[in-house]
N, C-alpha and C positions, 0 to 999 in steps of 0.2 A: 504494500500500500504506500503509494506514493504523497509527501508531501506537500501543501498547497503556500505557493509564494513565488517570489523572483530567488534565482540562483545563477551566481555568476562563476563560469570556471576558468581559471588562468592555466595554461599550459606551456615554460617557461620552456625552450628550445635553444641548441645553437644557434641554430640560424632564424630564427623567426620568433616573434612570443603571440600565441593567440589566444584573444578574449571571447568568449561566449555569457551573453546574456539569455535566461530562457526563462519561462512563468509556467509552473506546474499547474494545472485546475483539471480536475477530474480527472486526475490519475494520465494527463496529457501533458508531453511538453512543446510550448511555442515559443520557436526562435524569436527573439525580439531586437537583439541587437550582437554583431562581431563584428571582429577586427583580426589586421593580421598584420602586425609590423614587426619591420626588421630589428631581428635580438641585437647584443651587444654585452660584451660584461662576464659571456657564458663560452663555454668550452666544453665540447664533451658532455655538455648536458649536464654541467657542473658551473654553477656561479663563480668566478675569481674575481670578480669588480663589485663589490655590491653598489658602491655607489653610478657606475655606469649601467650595470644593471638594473636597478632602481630608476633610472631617467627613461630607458626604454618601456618600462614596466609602463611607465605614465603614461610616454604617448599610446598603448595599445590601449591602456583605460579611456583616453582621454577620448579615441576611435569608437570607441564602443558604446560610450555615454553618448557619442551623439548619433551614436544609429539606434541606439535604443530609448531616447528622449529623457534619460533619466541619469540618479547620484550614483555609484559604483562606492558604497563604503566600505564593503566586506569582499573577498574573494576565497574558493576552494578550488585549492591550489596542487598540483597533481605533482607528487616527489616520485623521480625516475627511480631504477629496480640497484641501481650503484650501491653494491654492495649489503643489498638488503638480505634480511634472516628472518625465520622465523623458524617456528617450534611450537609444541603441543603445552598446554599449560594447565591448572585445574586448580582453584579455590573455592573456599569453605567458609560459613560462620553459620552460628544458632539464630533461630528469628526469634526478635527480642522482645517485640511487639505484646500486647496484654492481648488483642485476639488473635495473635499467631497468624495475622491473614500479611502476607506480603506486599511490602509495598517500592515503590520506585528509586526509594533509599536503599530497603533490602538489598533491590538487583544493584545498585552502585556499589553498595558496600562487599557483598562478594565478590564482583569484580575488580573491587581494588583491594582485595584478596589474593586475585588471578596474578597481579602483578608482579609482586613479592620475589624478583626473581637475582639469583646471584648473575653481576653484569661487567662486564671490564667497564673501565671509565669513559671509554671513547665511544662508548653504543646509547642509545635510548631509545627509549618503546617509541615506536609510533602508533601502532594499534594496536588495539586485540578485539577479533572478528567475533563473538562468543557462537558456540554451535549448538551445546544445550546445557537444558536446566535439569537439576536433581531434587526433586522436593523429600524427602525422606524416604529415600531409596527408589524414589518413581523416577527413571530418566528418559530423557528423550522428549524434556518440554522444553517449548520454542521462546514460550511468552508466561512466568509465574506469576507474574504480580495477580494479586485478588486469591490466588488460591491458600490455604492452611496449611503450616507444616510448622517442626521443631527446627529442622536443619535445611538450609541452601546451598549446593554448589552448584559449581558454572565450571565446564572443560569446553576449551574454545583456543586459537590458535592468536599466538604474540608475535606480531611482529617489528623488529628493529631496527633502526640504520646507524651511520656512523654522526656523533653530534654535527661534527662540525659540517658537514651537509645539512644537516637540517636548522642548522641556529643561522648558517648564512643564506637560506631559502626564509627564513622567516624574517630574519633582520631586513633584507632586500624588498622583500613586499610593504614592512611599515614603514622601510623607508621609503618609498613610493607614497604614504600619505592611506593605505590600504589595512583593514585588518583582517588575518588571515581566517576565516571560517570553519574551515577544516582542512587539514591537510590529507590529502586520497593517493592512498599507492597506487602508481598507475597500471603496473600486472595487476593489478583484484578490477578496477573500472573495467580497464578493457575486454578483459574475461566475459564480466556481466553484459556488458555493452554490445560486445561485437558476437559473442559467441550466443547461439541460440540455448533451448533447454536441454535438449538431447545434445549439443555439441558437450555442454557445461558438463553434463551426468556421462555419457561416455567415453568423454577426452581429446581436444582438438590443440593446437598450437597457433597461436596467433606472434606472426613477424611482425614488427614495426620497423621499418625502414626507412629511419630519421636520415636529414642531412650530415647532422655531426656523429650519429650511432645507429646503431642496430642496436633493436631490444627484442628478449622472446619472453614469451608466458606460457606455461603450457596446465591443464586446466582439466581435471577428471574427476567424477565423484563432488562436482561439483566445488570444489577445492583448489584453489591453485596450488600446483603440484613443483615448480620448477621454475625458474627464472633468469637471466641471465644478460648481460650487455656485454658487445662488441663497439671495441670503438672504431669503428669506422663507418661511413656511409654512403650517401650519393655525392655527398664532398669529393671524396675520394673518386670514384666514376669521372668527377671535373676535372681534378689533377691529374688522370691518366692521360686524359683526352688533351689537357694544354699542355704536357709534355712529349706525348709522342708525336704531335703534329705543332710544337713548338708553336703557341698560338696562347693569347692571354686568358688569364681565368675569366674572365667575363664573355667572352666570344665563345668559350669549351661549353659555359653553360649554357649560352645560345644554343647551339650543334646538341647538344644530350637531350634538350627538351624539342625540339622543333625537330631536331632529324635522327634521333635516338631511334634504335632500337635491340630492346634488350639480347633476342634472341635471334643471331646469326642465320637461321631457317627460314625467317620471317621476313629479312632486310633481302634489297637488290643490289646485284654485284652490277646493274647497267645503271644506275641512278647518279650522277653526278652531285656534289656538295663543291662550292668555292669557298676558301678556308683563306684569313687575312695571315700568313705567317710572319713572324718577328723575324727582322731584318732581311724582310726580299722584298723587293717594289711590286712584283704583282702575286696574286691570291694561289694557292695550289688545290689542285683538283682532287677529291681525295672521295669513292665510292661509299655508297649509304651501307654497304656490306663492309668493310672496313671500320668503320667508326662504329658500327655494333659491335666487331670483333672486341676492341678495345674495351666497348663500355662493358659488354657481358663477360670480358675476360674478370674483372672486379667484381661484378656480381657474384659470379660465380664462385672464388675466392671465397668473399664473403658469407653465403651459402653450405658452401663446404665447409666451412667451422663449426656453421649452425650445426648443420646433419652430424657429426664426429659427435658434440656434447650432446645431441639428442637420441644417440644410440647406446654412449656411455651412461644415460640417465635414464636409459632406458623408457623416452616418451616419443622415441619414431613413430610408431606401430600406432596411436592411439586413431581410435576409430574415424573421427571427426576431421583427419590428417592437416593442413596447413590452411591459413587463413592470413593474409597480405593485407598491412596496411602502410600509409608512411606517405611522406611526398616523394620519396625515390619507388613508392610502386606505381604510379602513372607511367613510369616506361612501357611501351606495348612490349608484348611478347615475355613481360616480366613473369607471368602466370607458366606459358613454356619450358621458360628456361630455370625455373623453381622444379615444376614436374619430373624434368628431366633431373636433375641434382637428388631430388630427395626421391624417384621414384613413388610416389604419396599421391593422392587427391588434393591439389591446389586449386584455392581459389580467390580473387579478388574483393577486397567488403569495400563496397562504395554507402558512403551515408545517403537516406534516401530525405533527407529535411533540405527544403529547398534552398538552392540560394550556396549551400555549402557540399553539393555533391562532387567531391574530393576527399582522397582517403588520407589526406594530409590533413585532415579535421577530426578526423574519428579519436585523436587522444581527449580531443577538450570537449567534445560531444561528452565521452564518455565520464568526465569528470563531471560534469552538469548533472547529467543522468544519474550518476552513483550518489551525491549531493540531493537529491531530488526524491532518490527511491530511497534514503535509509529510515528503517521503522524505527518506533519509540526505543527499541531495545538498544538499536545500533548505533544510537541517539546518547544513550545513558551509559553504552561501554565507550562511546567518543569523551564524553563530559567524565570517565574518569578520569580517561588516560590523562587529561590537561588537565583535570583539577590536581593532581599530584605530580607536583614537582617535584619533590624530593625523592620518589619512588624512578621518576623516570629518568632523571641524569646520573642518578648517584647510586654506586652498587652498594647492594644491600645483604645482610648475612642471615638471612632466616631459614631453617632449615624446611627442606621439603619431600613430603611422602614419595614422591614420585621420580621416577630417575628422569635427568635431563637431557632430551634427544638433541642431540647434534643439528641445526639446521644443514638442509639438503646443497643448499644452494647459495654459493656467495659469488657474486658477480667479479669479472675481474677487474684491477686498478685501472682508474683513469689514465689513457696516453697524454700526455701535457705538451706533447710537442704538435699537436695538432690545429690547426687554425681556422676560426670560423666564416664561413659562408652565409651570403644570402640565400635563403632556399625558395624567393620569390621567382617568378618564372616570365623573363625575358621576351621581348621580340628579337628576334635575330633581324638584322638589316635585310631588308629585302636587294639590296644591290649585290650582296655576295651570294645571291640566291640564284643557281641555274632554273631559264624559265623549264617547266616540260608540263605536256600533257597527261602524265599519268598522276592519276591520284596516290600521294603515298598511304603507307600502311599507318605509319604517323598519326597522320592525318585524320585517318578515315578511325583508329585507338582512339585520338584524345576527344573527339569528337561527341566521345560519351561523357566525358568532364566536364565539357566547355571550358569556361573561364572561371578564373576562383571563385566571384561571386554570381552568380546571374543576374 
């Protein structure tokens, strides 16, 4: 059951930061107001400037307040999978209550129970998801409150990251003049978001194929099950393309998005492209079969990592098989040349809300969304985790019944040597453009996106 109000989601990017404003009523959500401007300050999907980070933060609000006629004082703000853990957790206390009937303290107060956990210095909770309730010895309840019992526990999953990722993702938003809302991991949104019911319950994978990173989720038993980031992206794709055809990063990203094509099968070896190269007075000719080679040669790389940790973690196989989102998956033929790498069921998720059909929006949809549907409960295990401070930064020595599962999953260190990009989407000069009669394939792909906005 979703709730009723305006909710705004920030989706803080290397190359880009986008705003979504939306208004829940009757369990629907309407677009009311986005934006999409160029990041800054960010690396890797990692803040290093809070304070240039914070200025771009503003103009995407500032875009977004006036497509949607209204103040922006609050945002829920979607924390990348960098280095994120989680683990099985379970707390305990008696209801103290004179009628024993449970109430919405109860459920807070066992949850900040659930907390209680031994922690190195450098981590802090960011959630914890709760899964069910125990009322004396009855488990498997979703929702206690109102009911009777002596005893309450709650076993539900904790998740953490490293502080300093999250103290400069929140300093950065107040310093933009913003207060943060909720903070939404973005493998659990996107999970809910992009994947359907039966994907959620029998196990699918969803890629995000950012500019500055690749991020995966993979998601079974309605759980997320595995997570992980690659730092590289469609940046990379650019840099190949401006070094092997010695040609500037702005004109590479021209050529990737205007005459890209992911998959070599798909591209024509007769199709001419004029290409401006550094230091020759006139343009080189260089086939639309070639400049696929290039770009898919990166994809596929990148790809390849994917599938190795997904076989090592054993979530290839999963029923629901690959699901493509990100601004580097509008390459046509990127669906191809995924199938072909992982052998799998691939498929494309384009958002279907007007206006932003591009799969370059589905992180900040999906924060809205998750922002939008959390029930009272998911509401009151949020309101613990931030009501306690001291439990969430500072490791704690209480002993507990339960042995402590290792999380599964820690994403790898950020590359620092990497530099960011716009991942806004160019006109390529029509003058270096050979005229011809045939429609490309290009063309005829992006033709189901349009333009960012309509």
């Amino acid at each position: 059951m979703s709730r009723t109000g305006f909710f705004t989601g920030l989706d803080i990017g290397s190359n880009s930061i986008k705003v979504l404003v939306a208004e829940y009523t009757n369990n629907e959500m309407n677009i009311i107001g986005v934006s999409n401007a160029k990041s800054a300050g960010v690396k890797d999907g990692i803040i290093i400037n809070i304070d240039v980070a914070a200025a771009a933060i503003r103009t995407a609000i500032k875009q977004a307040e006036e497509k949607a006629g209204m103040t922006i004082d609050k945002v829920n703000v979607g924390l990348p999978a960098n280095l994120l853990q989680f683990e099985p957790t379970q707390g305990m206390i008696p209801v103290t209550s004179n009628s024993q009937e449970i109430t919405d303290q109860d459920v807070e107060n066992v949850i900040k129970s659930s907390l209680n956990r031994n922690m190195t210095p450098e981590r802090e909770i960011v959630a914890f998801i709760p899964e069910e309730f125990i009322v004396d010895s009855f488990a498997g309840i979703k929702d206690p409150r109102g009911m009777m019992g002596i005893r309450l526990e709650v076993r539900g999953l904790l998740y953490t990251g490293p502080k300093t990722i999250l103290h400069n993702l929140k300093k950065t938003v107040e310093h933009a003049g913003i207060k943060v809302e909720n903070i939404v991991i973005s493998p659990l949104a996107i999970g809910q978001s992009v994947l359907n019911e039966g994907e959620r319950e029998f196990g699918a994978t969803v890629i995000d194929l950012g500019s500055g990173q690749t991020s995966v989720a993979s998601v079974s038993n309605q759980k997320l099950q595995y997570t992980n980031v690659y730092q590289e992206g469609s940046d990379y794709v650019t840099k190949d393309i401006s070094k092997v055809l010695t040609t500037s990063q702005s004109i590479a990203e021209n050529l990737k998005y205007t005459f890209g094509v992911a998959y070599p099968a798909l591209a024509s070896s007769k199709e001419t492209i004029q290409v401006e190269v550094i230091g020759e007075n006139s343009p080189r000719e260089i086939t639309e079969l070639y400049l696929s080679e290039i770009i898919s040669a990166r994809l596929k790389h990148i790809l390849d990592r994917i599938k190795q940790d997904l076989e090592r973690t054993r979530q290839i196989d999963l029923p629901g098989g690959i699901i493509l989102i990100g601004g580097g998956a509008i390459l046509p033929g990127i669906v191809d040349l995924a199938q072909e790498v992982f052998g799998k069921p691939v498929k494309l998720f384009v958002p279907n809300q007007i206006g932003i059909r591009n799969p370059s929006f589905a992180q900040v949809i999906s924060i809205v969304e998750y922002a939008g549907r959390m029930d009272d409960i998911e509401q009151i295990a949020q309101a613990a985790v931030n009501g306690e401070e001291l439990l969430r930064s500072k490791p704690v020595d209480i002993p507990v019944s339960h042995p402590v599962v290792q999380p599964q999953v820690v994403a790898p260190q950020p590359d620092a040597t990497k530099s960011a990009q716009t991942d806004a989407v160019p006109n390529y000069s029509e003058q270096n453009q050979k005229p011809s009669n045939r429609q490309k394939i290009g063309d005829r792909v992006r033709g189901i996106f349009g333009s960012m906005f309509e």
